[in-house]
C-alpha positions as CSV (number, residue, x, y, z in Angstrom):
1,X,99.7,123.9,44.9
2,X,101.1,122.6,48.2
3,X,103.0,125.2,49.2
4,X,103.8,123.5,52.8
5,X,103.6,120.0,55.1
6,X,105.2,117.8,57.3
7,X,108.4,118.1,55.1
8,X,108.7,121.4,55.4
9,X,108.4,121.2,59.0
10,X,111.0,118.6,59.5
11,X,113.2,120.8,57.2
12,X,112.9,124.2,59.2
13,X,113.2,121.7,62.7
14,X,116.7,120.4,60.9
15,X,117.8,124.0,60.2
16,X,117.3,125.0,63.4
17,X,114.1,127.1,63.2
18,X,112.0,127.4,65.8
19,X,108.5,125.4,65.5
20,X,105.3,126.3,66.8
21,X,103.3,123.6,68.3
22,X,99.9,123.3,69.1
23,X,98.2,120.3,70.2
24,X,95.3,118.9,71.4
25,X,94.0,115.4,73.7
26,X,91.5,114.0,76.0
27,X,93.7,114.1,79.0
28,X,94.1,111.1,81.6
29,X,95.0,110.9,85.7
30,X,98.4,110.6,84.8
31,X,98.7,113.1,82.0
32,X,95.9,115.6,82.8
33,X,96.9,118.3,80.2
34,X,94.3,118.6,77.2
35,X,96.3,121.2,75.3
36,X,99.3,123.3,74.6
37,X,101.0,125.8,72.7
38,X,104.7,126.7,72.6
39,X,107.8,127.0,70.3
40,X,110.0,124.2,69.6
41,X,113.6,123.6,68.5
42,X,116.0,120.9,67.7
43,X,118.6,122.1,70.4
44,X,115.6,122.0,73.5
45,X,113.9,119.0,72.4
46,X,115.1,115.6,73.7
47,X,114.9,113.7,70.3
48,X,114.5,114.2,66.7
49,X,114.2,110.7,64.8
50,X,113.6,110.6,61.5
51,X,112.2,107.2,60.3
52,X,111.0,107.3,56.5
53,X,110.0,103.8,55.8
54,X,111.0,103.7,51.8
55,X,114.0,105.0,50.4
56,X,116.6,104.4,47.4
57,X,114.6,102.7,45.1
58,X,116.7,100.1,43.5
59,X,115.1,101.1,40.1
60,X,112.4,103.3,39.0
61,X,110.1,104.1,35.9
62,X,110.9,106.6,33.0
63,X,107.7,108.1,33.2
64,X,105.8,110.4,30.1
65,X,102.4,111.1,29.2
66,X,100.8,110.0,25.9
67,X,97.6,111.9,26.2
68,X,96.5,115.2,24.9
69,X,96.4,117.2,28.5
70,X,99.3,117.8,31.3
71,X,99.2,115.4,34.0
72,X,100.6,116.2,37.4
73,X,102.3,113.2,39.1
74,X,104.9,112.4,41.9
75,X,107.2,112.4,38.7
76,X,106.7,115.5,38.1
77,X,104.8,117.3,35.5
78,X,104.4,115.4,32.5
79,X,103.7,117.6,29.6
80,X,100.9,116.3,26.7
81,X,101.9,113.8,23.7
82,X,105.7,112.8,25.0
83,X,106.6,116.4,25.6
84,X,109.2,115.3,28.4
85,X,110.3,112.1,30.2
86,X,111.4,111.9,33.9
87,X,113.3,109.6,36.1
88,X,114.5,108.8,39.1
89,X,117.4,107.5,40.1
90,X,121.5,108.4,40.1
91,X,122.3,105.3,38.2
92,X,125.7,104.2,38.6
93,X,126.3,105.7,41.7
94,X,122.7,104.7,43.5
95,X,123.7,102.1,46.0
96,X,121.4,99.6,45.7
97,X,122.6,98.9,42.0
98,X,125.4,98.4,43.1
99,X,124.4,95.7,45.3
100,X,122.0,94.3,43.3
101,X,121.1,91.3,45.6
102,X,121.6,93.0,49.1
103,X,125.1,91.0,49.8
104,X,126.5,94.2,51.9
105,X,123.3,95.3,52.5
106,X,121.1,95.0,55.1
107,X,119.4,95.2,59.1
108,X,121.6,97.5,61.1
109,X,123.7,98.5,58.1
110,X,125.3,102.1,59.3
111,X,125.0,104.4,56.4
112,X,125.3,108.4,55.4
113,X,121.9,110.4,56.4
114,X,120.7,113.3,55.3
115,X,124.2,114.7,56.0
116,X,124.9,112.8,59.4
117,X,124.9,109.1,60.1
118,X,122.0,106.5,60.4
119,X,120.9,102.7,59.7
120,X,119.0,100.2,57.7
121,X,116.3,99.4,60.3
122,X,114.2,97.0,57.7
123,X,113.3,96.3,54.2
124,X,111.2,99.1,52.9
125,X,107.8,99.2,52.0
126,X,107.1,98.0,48.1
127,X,110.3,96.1,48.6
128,X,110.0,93.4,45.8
129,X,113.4,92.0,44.7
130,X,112.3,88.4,42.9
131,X,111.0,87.5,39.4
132,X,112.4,90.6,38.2
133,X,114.3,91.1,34.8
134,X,117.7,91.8,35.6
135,X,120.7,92.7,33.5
136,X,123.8,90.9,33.0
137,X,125.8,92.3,36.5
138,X,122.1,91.4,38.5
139,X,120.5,95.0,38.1
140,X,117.1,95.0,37.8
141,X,115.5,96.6,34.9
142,X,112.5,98.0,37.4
143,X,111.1,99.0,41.0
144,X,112.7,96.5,43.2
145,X,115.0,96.5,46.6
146,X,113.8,99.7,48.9
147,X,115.1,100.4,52.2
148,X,113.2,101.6,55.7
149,X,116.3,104.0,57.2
150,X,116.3,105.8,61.0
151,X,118.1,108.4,61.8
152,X,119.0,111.1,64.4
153,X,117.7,114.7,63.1
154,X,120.3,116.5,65.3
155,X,123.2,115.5,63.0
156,X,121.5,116.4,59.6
157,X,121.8,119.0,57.5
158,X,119.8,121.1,55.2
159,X,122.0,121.0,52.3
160,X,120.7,116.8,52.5
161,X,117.3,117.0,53.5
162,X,114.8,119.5,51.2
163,X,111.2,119.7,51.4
164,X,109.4,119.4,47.7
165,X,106.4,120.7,46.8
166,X,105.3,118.9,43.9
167,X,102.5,120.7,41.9
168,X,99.2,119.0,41.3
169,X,100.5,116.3,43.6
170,X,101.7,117.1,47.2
171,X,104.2,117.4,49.7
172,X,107.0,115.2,49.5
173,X,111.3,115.2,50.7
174,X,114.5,114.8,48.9
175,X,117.0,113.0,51.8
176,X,120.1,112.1,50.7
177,X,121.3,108.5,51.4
178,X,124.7,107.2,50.9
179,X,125.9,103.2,51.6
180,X,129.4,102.2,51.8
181,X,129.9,98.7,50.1
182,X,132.8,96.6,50.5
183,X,134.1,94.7,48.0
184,X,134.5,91.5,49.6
185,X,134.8,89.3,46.8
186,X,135.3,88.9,43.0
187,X,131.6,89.3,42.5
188,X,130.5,92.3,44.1
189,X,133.5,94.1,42.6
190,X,131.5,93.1,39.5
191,X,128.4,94.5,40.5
192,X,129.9,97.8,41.5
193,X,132.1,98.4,38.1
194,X,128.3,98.7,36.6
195,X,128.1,101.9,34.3
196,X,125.1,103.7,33.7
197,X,124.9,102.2,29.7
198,X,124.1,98.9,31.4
199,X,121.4,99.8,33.8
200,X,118.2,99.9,32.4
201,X,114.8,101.3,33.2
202,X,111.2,100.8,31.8
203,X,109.5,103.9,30.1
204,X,106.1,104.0,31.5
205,X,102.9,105.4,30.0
206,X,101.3,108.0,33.4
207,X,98.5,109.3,31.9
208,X,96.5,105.5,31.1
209,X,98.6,102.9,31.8
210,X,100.5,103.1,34.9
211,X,96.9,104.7,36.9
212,X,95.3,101.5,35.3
213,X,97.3,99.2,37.0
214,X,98.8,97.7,33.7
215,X,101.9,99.6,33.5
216,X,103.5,97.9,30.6
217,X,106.8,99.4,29.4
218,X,107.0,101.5,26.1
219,X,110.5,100.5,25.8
220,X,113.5,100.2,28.3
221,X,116.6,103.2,27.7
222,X,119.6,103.4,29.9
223,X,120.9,105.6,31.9
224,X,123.6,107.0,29.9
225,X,120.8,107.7,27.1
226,X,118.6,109.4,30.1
227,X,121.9,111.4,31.3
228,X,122.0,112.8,27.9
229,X,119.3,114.7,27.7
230,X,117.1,113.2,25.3
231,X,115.3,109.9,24.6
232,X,113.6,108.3,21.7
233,X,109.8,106.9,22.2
234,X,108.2,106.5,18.6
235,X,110.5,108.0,16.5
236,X,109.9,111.3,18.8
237,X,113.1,113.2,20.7
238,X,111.9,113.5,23.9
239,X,113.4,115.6,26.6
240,X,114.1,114.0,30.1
241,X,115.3,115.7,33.3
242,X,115.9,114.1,36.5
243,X,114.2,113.8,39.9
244,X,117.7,112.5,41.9
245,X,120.2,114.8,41.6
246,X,123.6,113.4,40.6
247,X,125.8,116.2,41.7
248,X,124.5,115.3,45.0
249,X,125.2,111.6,44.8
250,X,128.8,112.5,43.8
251,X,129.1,115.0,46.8
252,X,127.9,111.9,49.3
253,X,130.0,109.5,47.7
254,X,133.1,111.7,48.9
255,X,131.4,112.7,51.9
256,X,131.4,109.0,53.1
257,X,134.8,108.7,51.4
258,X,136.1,111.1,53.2
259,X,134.6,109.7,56.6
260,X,135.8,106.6,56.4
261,X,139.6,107.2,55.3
262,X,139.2,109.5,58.6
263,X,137.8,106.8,60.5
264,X,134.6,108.7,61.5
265,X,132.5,106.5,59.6
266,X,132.8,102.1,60.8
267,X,131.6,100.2,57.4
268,X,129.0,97.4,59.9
269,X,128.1,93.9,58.9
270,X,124.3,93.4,58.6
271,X,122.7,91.9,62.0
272,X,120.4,90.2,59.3
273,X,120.3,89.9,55.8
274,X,117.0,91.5,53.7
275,X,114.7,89.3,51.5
276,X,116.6,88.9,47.7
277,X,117.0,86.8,45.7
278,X,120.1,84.2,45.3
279,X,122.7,85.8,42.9
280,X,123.0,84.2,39.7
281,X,125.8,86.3,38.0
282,X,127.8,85.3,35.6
283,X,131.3,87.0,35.5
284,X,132.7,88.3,32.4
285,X,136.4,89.6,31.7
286,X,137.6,91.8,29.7
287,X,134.6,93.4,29.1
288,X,136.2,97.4,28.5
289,X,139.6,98.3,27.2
290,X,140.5,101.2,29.5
């Protein structure tokens, strides 16, 4: 078990909590102080910056465990011979899938927080948006497009950023991330009427092939089949359960919403585009009867 780490820390500094510091150096002419020891808060401190260097995933794995034996993974727990499937991702409503090749998107790009306001400062780490399978509205069928994000602590909240502690695993953070996109043309209004039927994800085998390096999909389901509950992986029913929550990504959605009919929230252009690749979409009409 990891009961507690730097996310719980950051958590309790967010709430307001005071934190007990204790630290330790060489000391130097101009800084002769080799220790000290005192209580911290948000309110005394002159800044909190949060910087996480990869967020919103643009796509994720289904992942399940073949073996005979429970694995524990940042996935989760994966019970023996298909006993569960877990994902990671709010489908229709996760940002980057609706920008599939970073059009809106990018360096300097204001967005919602962890419940107050920050900015795309970079491409994220493992951000790797070419030769990637993509469906017909450009959403890519696996990990892709991540985001580096900074923030100011002092405006977030709790009820956006959690601690997890994920057994057999570690320490890791939920932080909720919302991104205004502005339908500037024909095409990205495209992109954004996605639904989660047509977003598709790989089902990945943890227990041999994904810590093998050769993390070749089972099969690909879609959202709407992971939102229901239940997949199929060889003629097997298994059950899935999400890592993102979706209530969440609908409360952010009308958080921002709400901000920017308001006019607390300024939708920015990017000071500089991320790497992606050239969009290759072809439009279709008609596609639903509503």
């Amino acid at each position: 078990r990891f009961e507690y780490g730097g996310a719980h820390v950051i958590e309790e500094l967010i709430a307001g909590e005071d934190i007990e510091l204790e630290a330790y150096a060489y000391g130097t002419d101009c800084y002769p102080r080799r220790e000290i020891k005192k209580l911290i808060n948000i309110k005394t401190i002159n800044d909190a910056i949060l910087c996480s260097p990869r967020n919103a995933y643009q796509n994720y794995n289904v992942a399940v465990n073949r073996s005979s034996r429970t694995i524990y993974t940042y996935m989760g727990t994966l019970k023996p011979n298909l006993g569960n499937a877990t994902y990671s991702s709010a489908g229709q409503l996760s940002p980057l899938l609706n920008d599939p090749f970073f059009e809106t998107i990018g360096i300097g790009t204001r967005i919602f927080l962890g419940g107050g306001i920050g900015y795309v400062a970079f491409h994220g780490t493992q951000h790797s948006p070419f030769g990637i399978k993509r469906s017909k509205k450009g959403q890519p069928t696996g990990g892709s497009g991540t985001l580096m994000v900074i923030g100011d602590m002092k405006q977030m909240s709790t009820d956006f950023v959690k601690a997890a502690s994920i057994l057999g695993y570690g320490v890791s953070m939920f932080i909720g991330i919302g991104i205004p996109i502005p339908i500037l043309n024909e095409r990205i209004a495209y992109y954004t009427s996605v639904r989660d039927d047509e977003i598709f994800a790989p089902v990945i085998d943890y227990s041999v092939d994904y810590p093998s390096g050769n993390a070749k999909p089972i099969k690909y389901v879609s959202y709407g089949e992971l939102r229901k509950g239940f997949i199929e992986i060889d003629g097997k029913k298994v059950p899935t359960s999400p890592l993102s929550s979706y209530y969440k990504a609908r409360e952010i959605a009308n958080i921002l919403k709400e901000w920017i009919k308001n006019g607390e929230f300024e939708i920015s252009k990017p000071a500089e585009t991320l790497p992606a690749p050239e969009p290759d979409v072809k439009i279709e009409y008609n596609e639903r009867k509503e």
